[in-house]
C-alpha positions as CSV (number, residue, x, y, z in Angstrom):
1,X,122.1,80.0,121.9
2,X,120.5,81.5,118.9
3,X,120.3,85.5,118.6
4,X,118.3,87.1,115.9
5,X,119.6,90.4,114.6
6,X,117.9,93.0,114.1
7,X,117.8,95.1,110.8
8,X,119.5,97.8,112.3
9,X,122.0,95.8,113.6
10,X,122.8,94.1,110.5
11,X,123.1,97.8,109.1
12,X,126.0,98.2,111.4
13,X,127.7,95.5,111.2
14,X,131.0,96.3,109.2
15,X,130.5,99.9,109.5
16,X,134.0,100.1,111.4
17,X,136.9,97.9,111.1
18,X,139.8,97.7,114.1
19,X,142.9,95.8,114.5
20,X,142.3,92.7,116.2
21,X,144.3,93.5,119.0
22,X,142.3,96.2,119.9
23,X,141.7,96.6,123.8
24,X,138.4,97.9,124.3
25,X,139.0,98.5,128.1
26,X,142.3,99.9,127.9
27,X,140.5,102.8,125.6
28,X,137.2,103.1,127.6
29,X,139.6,103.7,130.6
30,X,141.6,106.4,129.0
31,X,138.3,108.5,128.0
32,X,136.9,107.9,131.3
33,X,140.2,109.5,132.5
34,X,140.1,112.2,130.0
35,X,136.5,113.1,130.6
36,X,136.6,113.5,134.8
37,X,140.2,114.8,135.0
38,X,140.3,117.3,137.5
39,X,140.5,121.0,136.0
40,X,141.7,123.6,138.6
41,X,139.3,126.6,138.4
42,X,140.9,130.0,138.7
């Protein structure tokens, strides 16, 4: 499989560095959380 990047992509690339055990899911999950908690209306 060969993918050409884009210029834009290649732009990006190295614009943000995280730890290698980084758990994408395990954040996406928590601000899926965070953004539909339930918020009581008084």
């Amino acid at each position: 499989m060969n993918i050409e990047l884009t210029p834009l992509v290649k732009s990006l690339s190295g614009v943000i560095q995280l730890p290698s055990d980084f758990d994408y899911k395990e954040d996406y999950t928590a601000f899926l959380i965070k953004k539909y908690e339930y918020k009581k209306v008084e």
